[in-house]
C-alpha positions, 0 to 999 in steps of 0.5 A: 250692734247685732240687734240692729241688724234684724226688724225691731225698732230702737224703740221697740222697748221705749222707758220700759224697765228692765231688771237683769241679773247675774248682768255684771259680765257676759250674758247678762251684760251683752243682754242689758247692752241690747235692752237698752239699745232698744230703748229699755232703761235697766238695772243691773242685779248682780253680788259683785260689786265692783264689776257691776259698778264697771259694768254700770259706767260702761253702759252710762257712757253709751246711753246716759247715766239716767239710763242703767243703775246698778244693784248689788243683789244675792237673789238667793236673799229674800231681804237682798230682793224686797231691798232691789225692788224697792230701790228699782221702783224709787229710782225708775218708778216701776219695773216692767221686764225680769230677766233671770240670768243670775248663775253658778254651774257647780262641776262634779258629779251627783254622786260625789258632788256636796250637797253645799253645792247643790244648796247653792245652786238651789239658791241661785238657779231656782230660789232666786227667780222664785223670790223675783217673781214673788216681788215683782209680779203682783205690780206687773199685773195690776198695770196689765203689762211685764216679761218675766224671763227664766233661763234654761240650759239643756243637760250634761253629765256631771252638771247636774247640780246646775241643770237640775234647776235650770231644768226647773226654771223652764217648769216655773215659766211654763206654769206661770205662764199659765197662771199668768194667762189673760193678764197682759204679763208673759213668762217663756224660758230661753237658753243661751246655748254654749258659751264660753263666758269668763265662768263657762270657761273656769268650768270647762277645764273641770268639765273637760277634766272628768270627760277624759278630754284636755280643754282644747279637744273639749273646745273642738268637739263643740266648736259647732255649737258655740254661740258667741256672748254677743249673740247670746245676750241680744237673743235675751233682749230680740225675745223680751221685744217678742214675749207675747210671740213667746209667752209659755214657750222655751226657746233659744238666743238664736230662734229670738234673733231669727224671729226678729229678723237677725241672720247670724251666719248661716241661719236664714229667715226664708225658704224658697219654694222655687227649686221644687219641680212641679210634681214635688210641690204638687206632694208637698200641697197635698201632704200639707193638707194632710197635716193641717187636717190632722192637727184641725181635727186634734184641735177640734178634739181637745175642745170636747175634753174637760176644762183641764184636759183641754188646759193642759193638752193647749199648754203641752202642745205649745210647748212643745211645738213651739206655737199655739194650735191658731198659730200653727194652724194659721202657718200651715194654711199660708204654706198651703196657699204658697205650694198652690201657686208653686211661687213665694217664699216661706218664713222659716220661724213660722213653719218650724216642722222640726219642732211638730215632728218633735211633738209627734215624737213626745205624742208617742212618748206620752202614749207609751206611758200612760196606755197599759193595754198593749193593743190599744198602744200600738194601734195609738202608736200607729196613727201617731207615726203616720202623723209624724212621717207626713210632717217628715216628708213635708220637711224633706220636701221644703228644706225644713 
């Protein structure tokens, strides 16, 4: 399986319990598979009953029957989610681990679309992860330790009755992250990125249909970006073993399988700073300490706002840099330490300076919005981008 390709141990889950939904096929199957693979025992919540009790079998075989359960579950159904929890707590005795993958992706555009089918979607897609997180998180407190895992998906036209609420599942994450913050419980988002599941596929030839393009060029054009179902699934379960690492954050399949040590075609954990002359590590040294002194000195900054302030600035930056400020900070100084002596290598996970050029990027987006006078703007906007081009150069400079 994928999942043993990387550093987590077979353990690393150990009787945890896991509840997935929507897990009877694709993702969410391939996700309870890697689970278990790692020593979780799992519930498998769909509404179809015959292909979660196939899927349910299936797995029985490969890990023990004591080991998976299934669940019929329309976790749009505020009785259907009392009913699972009080059936996953009697059969396995608590439930440490939610992920809700539980989906449908209603084609047309917004215009034209039933509202139906955006009531639907609303149901699955954001309802549902609601009512689960009103069901199982209280328990999860009290013991001090659980995952709470939304399921995000980035937009397209004519789905925006599904990535509307896909949308709003990574702002539920994010806000309990931070009401979950000091409690040992972690909520971070993740997306799958595409693929072409049995129900994704139903959905292209629609999909396609309304771009202008047959399913096969619809194929071609994103064949680059399609991620195989296994791959998917195992990205869930590599970032549920990591949910401190993640808490708060939205991240995909891949960058959780990177993270645990997993390669996946092309993707490598390290970049070597040996193909640097002499002079381009003394510039990536120097402009290093520039950017670890820019994001000290806004650390140091946001400690001097209110309590809020300060709340919502650590929050926003985390998401969207990918790490917190001590993290980053801490990654900056290695990469620091590792151009000082021009030898060694560097964890690509640890220095992501795409996603700080991202939050430069965001930094401007916010100034545009929020500063009216346009002197002050463009002065704010001056020192951001000069923020953002050491980072650019940085990333030139070591392949990042």
């Amino acid at each position: 399986m994928i999942i043993d390709n990387g550093h987590l141990k077979s353990d690393a889950l150990d009787q945890q319990v896991a509840i997935v939904t929507g897990a009877a096929r694709g993702i969410g199957f391939e996700a309870v598979r890697s689970l278990m693979r790692l020593g979780a025992r799992c519930i498998i919540a769909d509404i179809e009953t015959s292909a979660g009790q196939e899927a349910a079998l299936n797995l029985a075989r490969e890990f023990g029957q004591e080991q998976v359960l299934f669940l019929k579950t329309n976790v749009g159904s505020r009785s259907d989610v009392r009913k699972l929890k009080a059936k996953a707590v009697k059969a396995f005795g608590r439930v440490d681990i939610v992920v809700n993958n539980a989906t449908i992706a209603p084609i047309g555009s917004v215009e034209k679309l039933s509202i139906d089918y955006w009531d639907r979607s609303y149901g699955v897609n954001l309802r549902g992860p609601v009512l689960l997180a009103q069901a199982f998180l209280s328990d999860m407190i009290k013991r001090g330790y659980g995952v709470f895992v939304c399921v995000t998906s980035s937009g397209l036209e004519y789905m925006g009755a599904y990535e509307t609420l896909k949308a709003a599942q990574s702002h539920l994450a994010s806000t309990l992250d931070a009401e979950l913050e000091g409690t040992g419980v972690f909520a971070f988002s993740i997306g799958p990125g595409l693929v072409l599941t049995p129900g994704a596929r139903h959905g292209v030839s629609s999909l396609a249909l309304l771009h202008g393009m047959s399913e096969e060029d619809f194929y071609e054009a994103n064949k680059e970006h399609i991620v195989p179902v296994e791959v998917a699934g195992a990205g869930f379960a590599a970032a549920v073993a990591q949910a401190k690492r993640f808490a708060g954050q939205e991240i995909s399949s891949l960058q959780a399988l990177s993270a645990a040590g997993v390669k996946i075609g092309d993707m490598s954990d390290d970049c070597s700073l040996e193909h640097l002359k002499e002079e381009e590590i003394l510039d990536a040294h120097r402009i290093c300490g520039r950017v670890y002194n820019t994001l000290l000195e806004q650390s140091e900054g946001w400690k001097k706002r209110s309590l809020f302030e300060r709340q919502w600035m650590l929050r926003d930056f985390k998401k969207n840099a990918g790490m917190t400020v001590e993290q980053w900070l801490d990654s900056l100084r290695k990469l620091e330490a590792a151009l000082a002596t021009g030898t060694g290598k560097v964890t690509s996970l640890e220095i992501p300076l795409q996603l700080l050029d991202q939050y430069y990027g965001h930094l401007k987006e916010l100034a545009s919005s929020y500063e009216k006078n346009r002197e002050k703007l463009s002065e704010h906007l001056i020192i951001i981008s000069n923020w953002q081009e050491d980072v650019r150069a940085l990333r030139k400079l070591i392949g990042r």
